[in-house]
C-alpha positions as CSV (number, residue, x, y, z in Angstrom):
1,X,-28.3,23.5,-2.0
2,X,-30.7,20.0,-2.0
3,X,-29.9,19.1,1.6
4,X,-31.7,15.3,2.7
5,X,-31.9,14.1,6.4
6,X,-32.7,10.6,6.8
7,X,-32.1,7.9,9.2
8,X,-29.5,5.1,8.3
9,X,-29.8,1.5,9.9
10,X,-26.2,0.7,11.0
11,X,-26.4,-3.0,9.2
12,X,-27.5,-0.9,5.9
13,X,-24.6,1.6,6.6
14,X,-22.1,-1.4,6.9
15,X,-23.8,-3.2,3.7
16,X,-22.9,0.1,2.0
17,X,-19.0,-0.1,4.0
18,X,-18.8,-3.8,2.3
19,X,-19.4,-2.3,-1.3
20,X,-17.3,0.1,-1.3
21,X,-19.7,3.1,-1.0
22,X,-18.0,5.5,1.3
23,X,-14.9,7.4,0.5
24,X,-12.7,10.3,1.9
25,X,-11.1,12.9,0.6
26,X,-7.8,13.5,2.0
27,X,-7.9,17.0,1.2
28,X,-10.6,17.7,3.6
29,X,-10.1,14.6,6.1
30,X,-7.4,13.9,8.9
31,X,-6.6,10.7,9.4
32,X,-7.8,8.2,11.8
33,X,-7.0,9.7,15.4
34,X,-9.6,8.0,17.7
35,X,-8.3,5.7,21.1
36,X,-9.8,2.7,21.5
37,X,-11.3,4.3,24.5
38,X,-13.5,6.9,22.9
39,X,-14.4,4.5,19.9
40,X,-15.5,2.4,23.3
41,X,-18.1,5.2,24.4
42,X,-19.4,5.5,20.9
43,X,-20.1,2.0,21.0
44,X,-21.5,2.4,24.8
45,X,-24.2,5.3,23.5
46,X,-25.3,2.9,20.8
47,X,-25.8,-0.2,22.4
48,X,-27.9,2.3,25.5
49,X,-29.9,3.6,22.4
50,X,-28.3,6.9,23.5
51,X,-28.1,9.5,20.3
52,X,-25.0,10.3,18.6
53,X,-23.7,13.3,16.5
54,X,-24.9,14.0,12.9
55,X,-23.4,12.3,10.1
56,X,-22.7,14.5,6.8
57,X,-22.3,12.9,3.3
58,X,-21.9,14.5,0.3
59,X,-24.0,12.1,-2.1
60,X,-22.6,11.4,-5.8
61,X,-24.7,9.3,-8.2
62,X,-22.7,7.0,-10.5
63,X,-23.7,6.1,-14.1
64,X,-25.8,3.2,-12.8
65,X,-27.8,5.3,-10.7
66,X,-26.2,3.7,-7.4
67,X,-25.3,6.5,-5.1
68,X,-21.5,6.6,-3.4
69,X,-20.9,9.1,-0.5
70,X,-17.9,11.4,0.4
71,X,-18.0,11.6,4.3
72,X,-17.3,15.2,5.2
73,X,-18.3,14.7,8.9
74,X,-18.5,11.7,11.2
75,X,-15.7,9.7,9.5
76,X,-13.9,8.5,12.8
77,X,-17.7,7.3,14.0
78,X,-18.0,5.1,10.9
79,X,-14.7,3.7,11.3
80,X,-15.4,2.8,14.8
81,X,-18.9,1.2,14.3
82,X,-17.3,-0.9,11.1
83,X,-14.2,-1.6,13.4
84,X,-16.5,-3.2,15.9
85,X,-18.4,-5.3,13.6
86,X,-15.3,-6.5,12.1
87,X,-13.8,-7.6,15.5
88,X,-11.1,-4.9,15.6
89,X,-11.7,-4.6,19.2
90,X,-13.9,-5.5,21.7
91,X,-16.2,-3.1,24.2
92,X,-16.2,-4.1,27.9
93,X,-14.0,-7.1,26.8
94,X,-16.8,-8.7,24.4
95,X,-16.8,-8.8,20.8
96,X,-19.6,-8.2,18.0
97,X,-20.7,-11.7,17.2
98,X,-20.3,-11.6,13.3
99,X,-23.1,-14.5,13.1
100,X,-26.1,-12.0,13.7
101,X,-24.9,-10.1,10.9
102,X,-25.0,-11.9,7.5
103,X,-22.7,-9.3,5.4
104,X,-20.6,-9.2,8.2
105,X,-19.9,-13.2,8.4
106,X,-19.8,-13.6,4.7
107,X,-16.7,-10.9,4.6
108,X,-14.8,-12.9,7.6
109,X,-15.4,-16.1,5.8
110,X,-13.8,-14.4,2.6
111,X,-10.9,-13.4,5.2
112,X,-11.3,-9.9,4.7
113,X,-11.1,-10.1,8.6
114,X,-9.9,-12.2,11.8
115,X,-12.7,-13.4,13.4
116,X,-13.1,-13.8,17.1
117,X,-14.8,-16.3,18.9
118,X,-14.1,-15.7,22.7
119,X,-16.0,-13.4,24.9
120,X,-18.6,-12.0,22.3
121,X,-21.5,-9.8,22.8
122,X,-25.0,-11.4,23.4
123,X,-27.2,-11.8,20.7
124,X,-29.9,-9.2,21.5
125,X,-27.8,-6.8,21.9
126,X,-25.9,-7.2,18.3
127,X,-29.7,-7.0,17.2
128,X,-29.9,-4.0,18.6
129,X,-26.6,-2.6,17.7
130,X,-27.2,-3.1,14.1
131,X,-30.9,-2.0,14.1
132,X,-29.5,1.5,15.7
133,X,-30.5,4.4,13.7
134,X,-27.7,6.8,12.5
135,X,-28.3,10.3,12.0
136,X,-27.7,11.2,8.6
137,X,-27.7,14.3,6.1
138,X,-27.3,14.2,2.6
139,X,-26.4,17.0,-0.6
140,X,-25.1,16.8,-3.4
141,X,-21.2,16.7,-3.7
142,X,-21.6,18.0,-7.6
143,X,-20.6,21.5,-6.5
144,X,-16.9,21.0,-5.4
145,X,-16.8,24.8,-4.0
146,X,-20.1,24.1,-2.1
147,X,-18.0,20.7,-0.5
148,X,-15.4,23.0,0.6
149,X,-17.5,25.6,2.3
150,X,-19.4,23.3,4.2
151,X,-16.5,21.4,5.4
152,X,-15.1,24.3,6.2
153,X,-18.0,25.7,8.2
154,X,-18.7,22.0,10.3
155,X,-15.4,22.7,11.5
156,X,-15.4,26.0,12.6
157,X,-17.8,25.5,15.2
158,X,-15.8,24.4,18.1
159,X,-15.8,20.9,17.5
160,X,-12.8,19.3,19.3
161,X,-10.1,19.6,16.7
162,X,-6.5,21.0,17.0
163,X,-5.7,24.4,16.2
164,X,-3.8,23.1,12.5
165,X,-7.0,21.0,12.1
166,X,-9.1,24.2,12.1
167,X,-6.9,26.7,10.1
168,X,-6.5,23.4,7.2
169,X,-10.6,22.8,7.3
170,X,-11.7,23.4,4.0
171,X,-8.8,25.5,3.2
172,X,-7.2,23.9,-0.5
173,X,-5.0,27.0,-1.2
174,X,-1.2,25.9,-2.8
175,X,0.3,27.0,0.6
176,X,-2.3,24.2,2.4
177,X,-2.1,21.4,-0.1
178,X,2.0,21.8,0.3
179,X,1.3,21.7,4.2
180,X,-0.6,18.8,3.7
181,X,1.0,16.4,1.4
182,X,4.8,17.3,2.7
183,X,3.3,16.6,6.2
184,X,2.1,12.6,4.8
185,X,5.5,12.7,3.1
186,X,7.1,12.7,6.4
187,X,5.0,10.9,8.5
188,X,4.9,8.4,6.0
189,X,1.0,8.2,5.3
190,X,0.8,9.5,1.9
191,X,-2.0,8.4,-0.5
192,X,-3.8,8.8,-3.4
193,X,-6.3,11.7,-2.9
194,X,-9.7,10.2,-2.5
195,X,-9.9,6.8,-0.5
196,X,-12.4,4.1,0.7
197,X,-12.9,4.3,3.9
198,X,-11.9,1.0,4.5
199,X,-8.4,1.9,3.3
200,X,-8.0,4.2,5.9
201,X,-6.3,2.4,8.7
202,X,-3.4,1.4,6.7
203,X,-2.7,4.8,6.4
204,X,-3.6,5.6,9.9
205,X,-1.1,6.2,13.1
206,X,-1.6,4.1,16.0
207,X,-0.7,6.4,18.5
208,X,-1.0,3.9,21.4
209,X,-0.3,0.4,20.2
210,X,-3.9,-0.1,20.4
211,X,-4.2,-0.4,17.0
212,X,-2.7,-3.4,15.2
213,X,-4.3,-2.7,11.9
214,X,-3.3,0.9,11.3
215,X,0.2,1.1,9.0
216,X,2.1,3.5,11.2
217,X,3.3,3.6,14.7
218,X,3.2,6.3,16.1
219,X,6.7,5.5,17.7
220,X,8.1,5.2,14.0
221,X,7.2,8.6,12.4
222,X,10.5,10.7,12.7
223,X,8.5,13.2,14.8
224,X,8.7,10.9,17.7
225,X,11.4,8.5,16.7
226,X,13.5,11.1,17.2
227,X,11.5,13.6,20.0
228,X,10.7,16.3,17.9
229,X,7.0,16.1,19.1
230,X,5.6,13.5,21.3
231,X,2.6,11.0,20.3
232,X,-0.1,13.6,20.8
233,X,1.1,16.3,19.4
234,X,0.9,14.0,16.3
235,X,-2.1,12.9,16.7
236,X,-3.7,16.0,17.1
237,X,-1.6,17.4,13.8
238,X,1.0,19.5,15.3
239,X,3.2,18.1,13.2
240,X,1.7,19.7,10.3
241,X,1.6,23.2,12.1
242,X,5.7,22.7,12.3
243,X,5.5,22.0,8.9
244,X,3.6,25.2,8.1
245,X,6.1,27.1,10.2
246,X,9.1,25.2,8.1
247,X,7.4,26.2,4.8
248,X,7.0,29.5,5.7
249,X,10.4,30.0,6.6
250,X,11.9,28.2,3.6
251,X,10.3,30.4,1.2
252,X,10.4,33.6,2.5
253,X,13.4,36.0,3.3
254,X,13.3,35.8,7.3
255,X,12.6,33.2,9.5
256,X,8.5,33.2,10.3
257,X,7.8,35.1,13.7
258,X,5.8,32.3,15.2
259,X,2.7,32.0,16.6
260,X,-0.6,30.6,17.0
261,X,-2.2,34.1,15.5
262,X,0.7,35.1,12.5
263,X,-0.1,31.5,11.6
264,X,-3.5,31.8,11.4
265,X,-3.4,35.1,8.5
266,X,-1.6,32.4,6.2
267,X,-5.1,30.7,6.3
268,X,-6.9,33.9,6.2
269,X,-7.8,34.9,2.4
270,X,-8.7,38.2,3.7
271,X,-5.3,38.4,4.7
272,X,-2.1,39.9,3.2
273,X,-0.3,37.0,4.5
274,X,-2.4,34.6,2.7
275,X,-1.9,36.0,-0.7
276,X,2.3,36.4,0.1
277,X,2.6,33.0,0.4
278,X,0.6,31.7,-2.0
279,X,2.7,34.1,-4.6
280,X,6.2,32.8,-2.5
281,X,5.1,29.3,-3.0
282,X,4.2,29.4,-6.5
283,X,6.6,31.2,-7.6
284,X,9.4,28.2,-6.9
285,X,6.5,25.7,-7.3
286,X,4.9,23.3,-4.3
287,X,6.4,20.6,-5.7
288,X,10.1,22.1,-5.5
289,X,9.4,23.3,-2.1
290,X,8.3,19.9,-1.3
291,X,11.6,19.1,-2.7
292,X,14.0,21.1,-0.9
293,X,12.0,20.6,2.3
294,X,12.4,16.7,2.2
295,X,16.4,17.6,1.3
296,X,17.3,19.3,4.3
297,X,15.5,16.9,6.4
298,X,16.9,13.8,5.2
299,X,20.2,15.3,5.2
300,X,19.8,16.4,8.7
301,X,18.4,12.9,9.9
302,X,21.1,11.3,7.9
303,X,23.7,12.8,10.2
304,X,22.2,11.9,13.2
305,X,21.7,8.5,12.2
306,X,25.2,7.9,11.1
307,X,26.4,8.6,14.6
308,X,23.8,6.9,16.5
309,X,20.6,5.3,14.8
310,X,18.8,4.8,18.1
311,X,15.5,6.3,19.1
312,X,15.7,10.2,20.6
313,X,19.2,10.6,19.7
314,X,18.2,13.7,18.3
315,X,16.9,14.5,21.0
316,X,20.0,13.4,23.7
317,X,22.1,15.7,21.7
318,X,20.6,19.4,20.9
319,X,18.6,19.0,24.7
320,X,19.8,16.3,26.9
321,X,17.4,17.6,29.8
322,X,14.5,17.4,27.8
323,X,13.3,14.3,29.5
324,X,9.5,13.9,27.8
325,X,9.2,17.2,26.3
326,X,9.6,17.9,22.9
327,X,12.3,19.5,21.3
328,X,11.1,22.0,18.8
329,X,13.2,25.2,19.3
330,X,16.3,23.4,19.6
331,X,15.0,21.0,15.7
332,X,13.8,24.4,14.2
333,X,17.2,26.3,14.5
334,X,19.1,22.5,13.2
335,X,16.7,22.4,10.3
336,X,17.1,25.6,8.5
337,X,20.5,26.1,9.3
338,X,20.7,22.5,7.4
339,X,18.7,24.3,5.0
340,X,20.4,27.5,4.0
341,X,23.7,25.4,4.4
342,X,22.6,22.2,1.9
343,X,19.7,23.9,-0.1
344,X,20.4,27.3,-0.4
345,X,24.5,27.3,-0.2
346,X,25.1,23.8,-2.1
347,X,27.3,22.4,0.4
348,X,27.1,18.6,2.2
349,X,28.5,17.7,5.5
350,X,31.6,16.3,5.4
351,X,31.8,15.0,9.2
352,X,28.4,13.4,10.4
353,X,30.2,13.2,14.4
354,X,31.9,16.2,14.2
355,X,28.9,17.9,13.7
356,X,26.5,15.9,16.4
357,X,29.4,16.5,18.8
358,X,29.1,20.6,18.0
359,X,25.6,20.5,18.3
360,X,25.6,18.9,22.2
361,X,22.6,21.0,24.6
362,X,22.2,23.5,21.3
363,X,18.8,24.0,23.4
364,X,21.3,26.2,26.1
365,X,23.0,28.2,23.4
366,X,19.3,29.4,22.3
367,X,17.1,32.6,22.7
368,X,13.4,30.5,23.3
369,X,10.1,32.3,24.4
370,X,6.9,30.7,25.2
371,X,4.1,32.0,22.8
372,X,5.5,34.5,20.2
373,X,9.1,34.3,19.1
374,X,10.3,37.0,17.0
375,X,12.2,36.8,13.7
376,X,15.0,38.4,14.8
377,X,15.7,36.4,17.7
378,X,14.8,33.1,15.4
379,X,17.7,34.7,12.4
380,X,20.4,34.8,15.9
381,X,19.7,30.9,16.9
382,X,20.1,30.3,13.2
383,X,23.3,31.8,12.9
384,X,24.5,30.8,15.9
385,X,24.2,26.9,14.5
386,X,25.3,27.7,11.3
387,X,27.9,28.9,13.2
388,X,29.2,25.9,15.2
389,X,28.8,23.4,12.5
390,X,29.4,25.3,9.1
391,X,33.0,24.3,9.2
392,X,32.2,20.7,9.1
393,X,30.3,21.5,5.6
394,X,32.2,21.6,1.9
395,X,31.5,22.0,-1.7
396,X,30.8,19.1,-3.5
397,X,29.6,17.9,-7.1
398,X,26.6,17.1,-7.3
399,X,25.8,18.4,-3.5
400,X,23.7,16.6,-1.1
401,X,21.2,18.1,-1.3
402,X,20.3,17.0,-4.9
403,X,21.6,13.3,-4.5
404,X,18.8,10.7,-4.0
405,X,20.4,10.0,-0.4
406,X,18.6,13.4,0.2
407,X,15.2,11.1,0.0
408,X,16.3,9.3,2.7
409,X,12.6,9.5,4.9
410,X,10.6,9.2,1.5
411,X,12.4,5.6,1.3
412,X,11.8,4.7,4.9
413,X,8.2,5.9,4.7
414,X,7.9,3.7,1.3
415,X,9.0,0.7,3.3
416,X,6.5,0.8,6.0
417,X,3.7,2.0,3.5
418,X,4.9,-1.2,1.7
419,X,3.6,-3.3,4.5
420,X,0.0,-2.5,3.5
421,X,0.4,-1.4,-0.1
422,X,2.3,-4.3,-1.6
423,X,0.8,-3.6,-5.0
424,X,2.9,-0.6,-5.3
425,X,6.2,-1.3,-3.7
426,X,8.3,-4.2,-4.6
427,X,11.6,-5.2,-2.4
428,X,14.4,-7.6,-3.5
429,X,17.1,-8.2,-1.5
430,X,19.5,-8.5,-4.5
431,X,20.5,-10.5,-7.7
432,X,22.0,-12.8,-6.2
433,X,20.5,-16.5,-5.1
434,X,20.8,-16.9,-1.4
435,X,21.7,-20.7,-1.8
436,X,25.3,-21.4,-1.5
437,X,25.8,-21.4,-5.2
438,X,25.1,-17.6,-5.1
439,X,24.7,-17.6,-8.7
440,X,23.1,-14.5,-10.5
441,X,19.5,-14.6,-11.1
442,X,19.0,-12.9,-14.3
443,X,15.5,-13.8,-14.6
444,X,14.9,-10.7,-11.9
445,X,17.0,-8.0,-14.1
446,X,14.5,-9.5,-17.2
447,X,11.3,-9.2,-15.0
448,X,12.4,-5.7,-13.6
449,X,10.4,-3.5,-16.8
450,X,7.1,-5.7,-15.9
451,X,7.0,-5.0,-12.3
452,X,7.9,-1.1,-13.6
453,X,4.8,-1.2,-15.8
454,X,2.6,-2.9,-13.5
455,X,3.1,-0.4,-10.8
456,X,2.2,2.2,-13.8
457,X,-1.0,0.6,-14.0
458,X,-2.3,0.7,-10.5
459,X,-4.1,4.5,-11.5
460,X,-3.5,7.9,-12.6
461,X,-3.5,8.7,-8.5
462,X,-0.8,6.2,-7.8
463,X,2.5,6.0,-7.4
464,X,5.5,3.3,-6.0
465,X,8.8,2.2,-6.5
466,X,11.3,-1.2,-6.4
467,X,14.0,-1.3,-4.1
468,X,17.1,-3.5,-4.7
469,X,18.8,-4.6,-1.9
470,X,15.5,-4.6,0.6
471,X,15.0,-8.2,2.1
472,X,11.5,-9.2,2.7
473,X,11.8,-11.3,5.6
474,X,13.6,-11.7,8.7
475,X,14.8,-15.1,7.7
476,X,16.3,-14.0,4.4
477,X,18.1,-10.8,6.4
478,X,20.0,-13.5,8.9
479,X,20.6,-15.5,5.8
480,X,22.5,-12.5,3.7
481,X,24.0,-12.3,7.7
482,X,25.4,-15.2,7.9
483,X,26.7,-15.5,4.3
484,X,28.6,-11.5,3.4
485,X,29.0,-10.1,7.5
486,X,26.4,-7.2,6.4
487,X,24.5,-5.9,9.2
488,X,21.4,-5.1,8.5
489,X,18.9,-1.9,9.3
490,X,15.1,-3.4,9.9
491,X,12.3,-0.4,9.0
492,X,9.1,-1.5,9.6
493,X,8.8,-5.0,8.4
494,X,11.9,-5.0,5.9
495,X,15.2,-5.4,6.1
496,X,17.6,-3.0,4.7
497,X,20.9,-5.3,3.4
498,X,22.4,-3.2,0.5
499,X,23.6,-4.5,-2.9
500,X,27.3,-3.7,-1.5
501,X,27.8,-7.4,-1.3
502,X,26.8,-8.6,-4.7
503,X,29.0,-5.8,-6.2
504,X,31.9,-7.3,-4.0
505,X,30.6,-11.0,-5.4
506,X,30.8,-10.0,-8.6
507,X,33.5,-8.4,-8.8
508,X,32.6,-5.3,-10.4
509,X,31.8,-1.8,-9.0
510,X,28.6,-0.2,-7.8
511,X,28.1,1.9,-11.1
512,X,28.7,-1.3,-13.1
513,X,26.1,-3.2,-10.9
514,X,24.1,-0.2,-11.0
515,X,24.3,-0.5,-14.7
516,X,22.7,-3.7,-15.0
517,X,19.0,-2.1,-14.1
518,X,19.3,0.9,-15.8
519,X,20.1,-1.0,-19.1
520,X,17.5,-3.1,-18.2
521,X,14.2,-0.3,-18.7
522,X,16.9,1.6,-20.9
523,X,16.9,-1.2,-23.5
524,X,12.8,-2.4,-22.4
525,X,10.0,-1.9,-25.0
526,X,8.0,-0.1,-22.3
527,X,5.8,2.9,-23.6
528,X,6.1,6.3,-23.1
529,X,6.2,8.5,-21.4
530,X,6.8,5.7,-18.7
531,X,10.6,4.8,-19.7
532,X,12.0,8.3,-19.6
533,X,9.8,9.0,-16.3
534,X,11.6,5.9,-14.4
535,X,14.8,6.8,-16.4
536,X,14.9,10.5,-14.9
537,X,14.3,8.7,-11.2
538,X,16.3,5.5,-10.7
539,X,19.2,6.1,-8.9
540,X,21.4,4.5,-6.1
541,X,21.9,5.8,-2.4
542,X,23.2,5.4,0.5
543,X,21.0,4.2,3.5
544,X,22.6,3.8,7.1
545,X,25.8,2.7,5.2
546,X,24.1,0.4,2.3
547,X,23.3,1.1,-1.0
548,X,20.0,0.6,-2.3
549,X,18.8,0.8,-5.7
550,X,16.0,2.5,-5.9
551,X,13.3,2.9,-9.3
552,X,10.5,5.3,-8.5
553,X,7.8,5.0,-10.8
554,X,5.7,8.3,-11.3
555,X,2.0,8.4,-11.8
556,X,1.4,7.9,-15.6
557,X,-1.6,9.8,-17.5
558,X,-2.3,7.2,-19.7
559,X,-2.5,3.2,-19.3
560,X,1.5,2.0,-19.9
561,X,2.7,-1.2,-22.2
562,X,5.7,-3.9,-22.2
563,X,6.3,-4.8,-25.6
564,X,2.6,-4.1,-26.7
565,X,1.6,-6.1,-23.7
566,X,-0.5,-4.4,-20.4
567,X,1.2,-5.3,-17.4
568,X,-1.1,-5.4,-13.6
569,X,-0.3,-5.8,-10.0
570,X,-2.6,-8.5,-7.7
571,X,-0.8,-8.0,-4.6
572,X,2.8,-8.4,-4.7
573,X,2.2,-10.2,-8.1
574,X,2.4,-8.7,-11.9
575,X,1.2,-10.7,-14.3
576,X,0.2,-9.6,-18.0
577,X,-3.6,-9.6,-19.3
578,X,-5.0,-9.9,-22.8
579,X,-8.9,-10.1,-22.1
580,X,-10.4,-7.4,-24.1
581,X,-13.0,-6.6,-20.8
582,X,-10.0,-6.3,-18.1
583,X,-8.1,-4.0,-20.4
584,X,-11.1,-1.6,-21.1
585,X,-11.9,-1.6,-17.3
586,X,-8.3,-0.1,-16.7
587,X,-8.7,2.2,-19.7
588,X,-11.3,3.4,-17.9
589,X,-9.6,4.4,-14.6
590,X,-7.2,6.4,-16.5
591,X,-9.7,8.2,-18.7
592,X,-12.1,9.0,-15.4
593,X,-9.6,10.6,-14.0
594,X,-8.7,13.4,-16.9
């Protein structure tokens, strides 16, 4: 291996930022977990000249010769250095003045950033800032077993990351891809695979309300919305050692006997364990698993939240003397009794408050140990739930557990992403006008296969979805308010109102109303495989008592076509193109990635 030290001027690191040049790869990369106060005393040993850690790039060399770099360590430096220049936040109160950096000013003045004019940093010592050396090695990233062993080793050597962060470094076995992706899927940061780093705050949690720019509180993830783990614990990726321990205990025959060292042979590929649960999850398939997973848990949260929808009432019920600890024993026995109940059995809870009455201080009913749990003890708090709330659970046809209410967190997590990714979510609050002719506004039904095939064309790594009966603003929610009674359910910046109403408008049911969208890509000239894709996932749900149309659209293979037209999203925009040069660019995404 071809391995370059250099130095690396922080304004030519930045140039490099502004074009695009450095990218992570979310299989190897956490996500953005620096406070502002640490990203302060990186700034601190730059501006004293003092040295910082080594920064590792794995160098790739496009067609035109220009190099682009996958950052395999130092990624949370970057993004603090380019934060600073880009006024993100200030050190010792004072902000990087953007004029003593021409790249920097040019990108404000394009709006790419706020600028700040109060309290900035004095002009010598920008000069300095920007003049400041990085340390820097390079090799090639054209040996993608080479990237993995190095990440892997870089992280093995006591650097300060979490337990889950270690045992995932540079591990991309089935079982840690699963661990991985289902975590994003709950936390609601999921992504396309290989990012630039610029992108990575909107997929970021702020897990201090420092950070106005990231697209996730911390507070909104259901981990701490409802006290399963507190903000930390998140932020150091817990969460995704839960996860493991859910997965684990999905797919195998007993419930996992956890602890920090049994978890740690599922990462070993010298151990027996590793090669068990490769073979359990590939024998149902990740993607199933991710599946079943995503069931139980929306069909557990959606119980909760039909009885109370407020923060930690998860947590008042199954251990009301928890105060600020966390409630994992008490969630792991609800979960896969949920599981084996909805998944496993077929059945759906008939009686959301039956049920959270049953399950009032479940933590006292419990066998917990600190450490080491055993199986056995784990099977006798599952049973024991199963046991006080299995009455409150029937057949039914189709069961919960495969209805698309069962996606319930998937949605929610869609509507925050949709904050930051509006190219690949699109919300309307109905089909209705809001005026007080309320007439029907069939020019959205007609434009429905458009959006569809523009989402289709965002990239082989990219996925989203419209939602019908989402409001987009908080002056159209009071509006719909004021005019049908609804109340409605804010997530993140949208407004959940239901297509309940229009139905009631119209006069006609919700499988008639339903009807209308369906028919609409049913009957569209959009290409295949596309139509039958969408077809096989549009559905209608309940959310928090409205329903919500929902049309996922997959990632396609292949660029998709209206009618023989190519359909784009520019923003929250789709619009069609015909120049020869824009359609041959987006050809080319699709066949780069095959």
């Amino acid at each position: 291996m071809s391995v370059t030290p250099k130095g690396l001027s922080i304004q030519v690191a930045y140039r490099d930022y502004s074009d695009g040049k450095f990218l992570v790869n979310r299989k190897y990369q956490r996500k953005l977990v620096w406070s502002r106060s640490e990203k302060e005393k990186l700034i601190d040993s730059i501006l004293q000249g003092f040295p910082i850690p080594l920064i590792l790039l794995a160098v790739e060399i496009e067609d035109n010769g220009e190099k682009r770099y996958e950052i395999l360590d130092g990624m949370q430096r970057l993004n603090a250095v380019f934060e600073f220049i880009e006024n993100k936040y200030a050190f010792n109160g004072r902000y990087f003045d953007v004029e003593q950096l021409a790249r920097a000013k040019q990108r404000s003045e394009d709006g790419v950033f706020e600028l700040r004019n109060d309290s900035l940093l004095e002009p010598e010592s920008c000069a300095d800032f920007v003049d400041y050396t990085l340390a820097v090695t390079e090799f090639p990233s054209s040996n993608p077993d080479a990237v993995n062993e190095v990440f892997g080793r870089i992280n093995a050597y006591g650097r300060q990351l979490s337990n889950q962060e270690k045992r995932q470094a540079g591990v991309v076995s089935d079982f840690s891809n699963l661990v991985r992706t289902l975590s994003a899927e709950i936390r609601g940061d999921v992504s396309k695979e290989t990012l630039d780093l610029s992108e990575m705050p909107s997929i970021s949690i702020d897990p201090d309300d420092t950070h106005k720019s990231y697209g996730i509180s911390a507070d909104e993830t259901f981990w701490c919305r409802q006290g399963v783990l507190v903000k930390n614990q998140v932020r150091s990726g817990e969460d995704e050692q839960f996860v493991a321990d859910l997965v684990i205990s999905a797919v195998q025959d007993e419930p996992f006997a956890f602890s920090g060292s049994n978890l740690d042979n599922y990462y070993n590929e010298n151990r027996a364990e590793y090669g068990d649960i490769e073979r359990s999850v590939n024998r149902e398939g990740p993607e199933h698993v991710k599946a079943r997973v995503l069931a139980a848990l929306s069909i557990l949260v959606n119980v909760f939240e039909q009885v109370d929808d407020t923060p930690n009432a998860m947590k008042r019920v199954l251990n009301p003397a928890a105060g600020g600890n966390p409630i994992k024993a008490p969630f792991y026995a609800c979960f896969m009794a949920f599981y084996e109940l909805c998944v496993e059995e077929e059945k759906s809870p008939e009686d959301p408050n039956a049920i959270v009455i049953a399950l009032e201080d479940l933590q006292s009913k419990l066998e917990v140990a600190r450490g080491q749990i055993t199986a056995d003890a784990r099977r006798r708090n599952i049973d024991l739930t199963k046991g006080l709330i299995s009455r409150y659970f029937v057949e039914s046809d189709p069961p919960s557990s495969s209805s698309a209410s069962a996606l319930a967190i998937r949605f929610a997590n869609s509507l925050r992403r949709s904050r930051v990714e509006t190219a690949a979510y699109e919300c309307k609050q109905g089909i209705l006008n809001l005026d007080s002719s309320r007439d029907e506004n069939g020019n959205l039904i007609a434009r429905i296969p458009q959006i569809v095939c523009g989402i289709a064309n965002l990239g082989p790594d990219s996925e989203g979805a419209i939602f019908i009966g989402v409001a987009d603003t908080e002056a159209d929610a009071a509006r719909i308010s004021e005019i049908s009674g609804v109340n409605t359910v804010c997530v993140g910046s949208r407004y959940v109102v239901g297509v309940d109403r229009e139905a009631a408008t119209l006069n006609i049911s919700l499988e008639a109303y339903f009807s209308k969208f369906i028919d609409a890509i049913k009957h569209s000239a959009l290409s295949e495989p596309l139509k039958s894709s969408v077809l096989a996932k549009i559905d209608i749900f309940d959310f928090r008592g409205h329903s919500v149309v929902s049309i996922w659209v997959p990632s396609q293979e292949d660029l998709s076509t209206l009618d023989d037209t190519v359909f784009v999203r520019r923003g929250s925009c789709t619009e069609s193109i015909s120049a020869f040069s824009e359609i041959n660019a987006l050809q080319g995404i699709f066949r780069n990635s095959i």
